[in-house]
C-alpha positions as CSV (number, residue, x, y, z in Angstrom):
1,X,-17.6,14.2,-2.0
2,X,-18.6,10.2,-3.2
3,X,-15.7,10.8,-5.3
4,X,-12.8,11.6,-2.1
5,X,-15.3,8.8,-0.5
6,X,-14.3,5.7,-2.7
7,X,-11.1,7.4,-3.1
8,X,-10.5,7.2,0.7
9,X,-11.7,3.6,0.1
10,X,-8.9,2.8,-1.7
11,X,-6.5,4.3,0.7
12,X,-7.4,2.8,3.2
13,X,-7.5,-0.9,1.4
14,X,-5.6,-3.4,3.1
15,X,-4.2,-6.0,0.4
16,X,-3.3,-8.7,2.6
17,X,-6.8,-8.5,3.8
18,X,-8.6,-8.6,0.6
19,X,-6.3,-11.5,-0.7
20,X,-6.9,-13.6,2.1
21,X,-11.0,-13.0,0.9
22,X,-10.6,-13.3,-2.6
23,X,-11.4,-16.6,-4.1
24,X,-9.1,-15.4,-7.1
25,X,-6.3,-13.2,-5.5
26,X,-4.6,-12.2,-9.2
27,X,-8.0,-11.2,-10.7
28,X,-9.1,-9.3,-7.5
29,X,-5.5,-7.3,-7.5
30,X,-6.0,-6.7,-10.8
31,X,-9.2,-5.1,-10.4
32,X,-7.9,-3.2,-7.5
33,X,-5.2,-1.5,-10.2
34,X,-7.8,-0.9,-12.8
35,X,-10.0,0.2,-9.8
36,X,-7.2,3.0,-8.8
37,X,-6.6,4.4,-12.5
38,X,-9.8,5.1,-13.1
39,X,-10.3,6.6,-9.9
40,X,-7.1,8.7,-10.5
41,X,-8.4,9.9,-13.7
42,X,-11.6,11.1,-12.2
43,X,-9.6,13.0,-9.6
44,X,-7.4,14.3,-12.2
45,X,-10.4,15.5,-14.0
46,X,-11.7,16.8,-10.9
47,X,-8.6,19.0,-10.1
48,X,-8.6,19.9,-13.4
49,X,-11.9,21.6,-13.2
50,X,-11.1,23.0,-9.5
51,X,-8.5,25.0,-10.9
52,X,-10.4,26.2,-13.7
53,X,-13.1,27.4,-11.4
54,X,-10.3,28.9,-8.9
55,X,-8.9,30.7,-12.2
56,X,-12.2,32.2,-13.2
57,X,-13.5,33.1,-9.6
58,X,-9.7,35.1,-9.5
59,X,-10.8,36.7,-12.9
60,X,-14.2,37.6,-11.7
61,X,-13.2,39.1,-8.4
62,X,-10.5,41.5,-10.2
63,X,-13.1,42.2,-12.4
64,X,-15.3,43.4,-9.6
65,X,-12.9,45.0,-7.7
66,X,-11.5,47.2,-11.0
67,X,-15.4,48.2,-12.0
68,X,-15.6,49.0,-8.3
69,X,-12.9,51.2,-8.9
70,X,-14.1,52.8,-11.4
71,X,-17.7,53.5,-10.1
72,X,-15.7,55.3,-7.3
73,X,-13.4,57.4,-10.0
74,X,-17.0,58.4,-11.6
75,X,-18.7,59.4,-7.8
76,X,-14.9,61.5,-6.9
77,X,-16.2,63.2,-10.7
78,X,-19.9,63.7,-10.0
79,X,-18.6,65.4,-6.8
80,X,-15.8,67.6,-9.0
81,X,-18.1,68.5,-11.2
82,X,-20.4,69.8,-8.1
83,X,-23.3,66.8,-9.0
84,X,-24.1,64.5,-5.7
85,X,-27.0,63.1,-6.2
86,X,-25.1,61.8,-9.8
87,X,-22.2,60.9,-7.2
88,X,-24.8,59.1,-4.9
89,X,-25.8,56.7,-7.9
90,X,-22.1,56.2,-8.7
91,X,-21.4,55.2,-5.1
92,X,-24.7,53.3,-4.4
93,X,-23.3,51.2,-7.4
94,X,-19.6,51.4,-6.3
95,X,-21.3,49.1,-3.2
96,X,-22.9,47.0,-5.1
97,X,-20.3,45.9,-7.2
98,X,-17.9,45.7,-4.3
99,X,-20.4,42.9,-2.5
100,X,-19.9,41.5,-5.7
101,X,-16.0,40.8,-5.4
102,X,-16.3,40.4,-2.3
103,X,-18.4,37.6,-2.6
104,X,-16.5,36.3,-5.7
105,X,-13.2,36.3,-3.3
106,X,-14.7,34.1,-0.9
107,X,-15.8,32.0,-3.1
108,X,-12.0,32.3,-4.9
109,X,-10.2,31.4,-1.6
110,X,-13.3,28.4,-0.7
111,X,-12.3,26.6,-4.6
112,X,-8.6,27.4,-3.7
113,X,-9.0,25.4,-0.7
114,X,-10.7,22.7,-2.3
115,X,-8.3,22.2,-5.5
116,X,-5.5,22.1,-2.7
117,X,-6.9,19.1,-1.6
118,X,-7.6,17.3,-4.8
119,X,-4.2,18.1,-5.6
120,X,-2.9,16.5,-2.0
121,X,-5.4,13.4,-2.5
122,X,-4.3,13.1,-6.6
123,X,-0.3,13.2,-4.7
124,X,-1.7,10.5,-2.8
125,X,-3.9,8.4,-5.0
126,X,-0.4,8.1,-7.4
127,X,1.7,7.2,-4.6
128,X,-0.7,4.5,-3.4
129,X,-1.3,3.7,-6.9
130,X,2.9,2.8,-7.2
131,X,2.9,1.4,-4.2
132,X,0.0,-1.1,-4.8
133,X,1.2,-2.0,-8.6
134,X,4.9,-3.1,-7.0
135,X,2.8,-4.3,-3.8
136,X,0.4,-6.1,-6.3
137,X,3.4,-7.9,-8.3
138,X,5.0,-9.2,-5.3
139,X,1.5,-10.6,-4.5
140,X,0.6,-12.0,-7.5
141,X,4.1,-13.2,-8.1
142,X,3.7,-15.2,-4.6
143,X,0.7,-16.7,-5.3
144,X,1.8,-18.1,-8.6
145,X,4.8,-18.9,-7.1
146,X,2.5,-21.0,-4.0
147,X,0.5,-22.5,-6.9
148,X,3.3,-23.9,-8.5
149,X,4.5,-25.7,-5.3
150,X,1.3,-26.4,-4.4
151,X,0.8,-28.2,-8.0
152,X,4.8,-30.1,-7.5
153,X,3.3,-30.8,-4.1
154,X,0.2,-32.6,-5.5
155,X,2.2,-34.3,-8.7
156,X,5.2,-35.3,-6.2
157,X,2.1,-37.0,-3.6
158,X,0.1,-38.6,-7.0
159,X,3.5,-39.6,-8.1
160,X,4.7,-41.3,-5.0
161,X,1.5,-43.2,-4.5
162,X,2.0,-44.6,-8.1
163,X,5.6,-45.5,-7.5
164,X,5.0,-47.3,-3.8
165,X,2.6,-49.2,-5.6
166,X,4.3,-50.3,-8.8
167,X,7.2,-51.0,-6.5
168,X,5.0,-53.4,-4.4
169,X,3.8,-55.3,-7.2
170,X,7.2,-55.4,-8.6
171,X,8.7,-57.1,-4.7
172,X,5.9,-59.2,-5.3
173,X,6.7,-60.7,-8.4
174,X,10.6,-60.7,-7.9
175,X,10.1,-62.7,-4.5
176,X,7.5,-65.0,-6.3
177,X,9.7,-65.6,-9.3
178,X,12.7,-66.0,-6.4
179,X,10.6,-68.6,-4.8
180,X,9.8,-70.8,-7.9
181,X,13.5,-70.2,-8.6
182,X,14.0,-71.6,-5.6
183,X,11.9,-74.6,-5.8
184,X,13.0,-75.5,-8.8
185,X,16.7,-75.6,-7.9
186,X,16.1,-77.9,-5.1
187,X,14.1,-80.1,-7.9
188,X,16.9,-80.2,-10.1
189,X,19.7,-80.4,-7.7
190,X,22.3,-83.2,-8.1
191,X,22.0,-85.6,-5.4
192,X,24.3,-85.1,-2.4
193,X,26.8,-87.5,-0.3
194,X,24.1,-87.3,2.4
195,X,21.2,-88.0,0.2
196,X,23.0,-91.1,-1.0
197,X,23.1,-92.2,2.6
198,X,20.2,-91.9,3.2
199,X,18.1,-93.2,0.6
200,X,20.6,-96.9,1.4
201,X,19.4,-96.7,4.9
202,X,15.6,-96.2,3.8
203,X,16.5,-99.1,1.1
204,X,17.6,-101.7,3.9
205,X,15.0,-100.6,6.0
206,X,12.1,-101.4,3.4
207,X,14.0,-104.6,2.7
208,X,13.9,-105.3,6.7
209,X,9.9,-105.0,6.3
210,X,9.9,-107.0,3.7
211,X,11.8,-109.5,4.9
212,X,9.5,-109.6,8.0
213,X,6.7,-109.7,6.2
214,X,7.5,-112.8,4.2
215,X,8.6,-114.9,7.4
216,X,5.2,-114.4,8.3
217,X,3.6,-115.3,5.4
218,X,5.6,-118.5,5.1
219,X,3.7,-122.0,5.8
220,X,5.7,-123.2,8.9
221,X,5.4,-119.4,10.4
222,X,1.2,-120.1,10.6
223,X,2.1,-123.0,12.9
């Protein structure tokens, strides 16, 4: 009975359940497999000896039933031969042997009954035992399948990060390099029509000052 118990475990296991438990979902449906096959080899031993016991209670009975024959041929002769208290014993014993079968059919058609359902819970056990493997496959083949995305995921994140940055300090230093580029063409530019211009009107003007600044330094300007 523990056996059909943890067998009737197994059955009833819900893989989607279990997975969604398991801190290591490929090891834990592999153990469920393993788990299985040895549990369908101890119910395959089990029908195996179910069937021998069926086959030997059979055997026993017809054993019974011929001796009780036989008693009964020997009490039909005790009474031919005109002997009843010789046919008495044969009969008494006749009974005896009969309880016997009788008892050994019961027990025939009870084993019978019981290696009928080791056989239906072996059919089963195999069939769940398929259908987890393929089941198990799918599962596994999922999860790897999840890890891997997970992982290109994680690398495409670190990966980004990395290139935002070295794409920032690469603006940086092409719009600093742009800016001294910059100021030193405006350094090094050739002087323009305008700048000409203007550098004659900021000449007279300073020679305006200076000219003011003379007249009053001169002697007869103190007067």
């Amino acid at each position: 009975m523990a056996l059909l118990e943890r067998v009737s475990t197994l059955l009833r296991a819900n893989l989607n359940d279990l997975i969604e438990k398991a801190e290591n979902p490929e090891r834990l449906l592999k153990q469920l497999v393993l788990d299985m096959e040895n549990q369908l080899m101890q119910v395959k031993t089990q029908v195996a000896i179910a069937i021998a016991d069926q086959h030997l209670l059979e055997r026993k009975r017809k054993e019974h039933e011929q001796e009780t024959a036989e008693w009964k041929r020997k009490a039909e002769l005790a009474v031919q031969k005109g002997n009843d208290d010789l046919a008495r014993a044969a009969l008494e014993r006749a009974l005896s042997v009969e309880r016997l079968a009788k008892g050994f059919a019961q027990q025939a058609e009870d084993q019978k009954l019981e290696a009928d359902t080791l056989r239906q819970t072996l059919r089963k056990l195999e069939q769940k035992l398929s259908e987890t493997r393929a089941q198990c496959e799918i599962l596994m083949a999922e999860h790897r399948r999840a890890s891997v995305v997970g992982r290109a995921a994680q690398a495409r994140q670190v990966v980004g990060v990395t290139q935002d940055a070295a794409l920032g300090r690469m603006k940086s230093r092409v719009r600093f390099h742009a800016a001294e580029t910059s100021a030193a063409q405006e350094i090094l530019a050739p002087e323009t029509l305008e700048d000409k211009f203007q550098h004659l009107e900021q000449h007279d003007q300073i020679e305006l000052l200076l000219g003011q600044l003379k007249e009053r330094a001169a002697p007869g300007a103190r007067e």
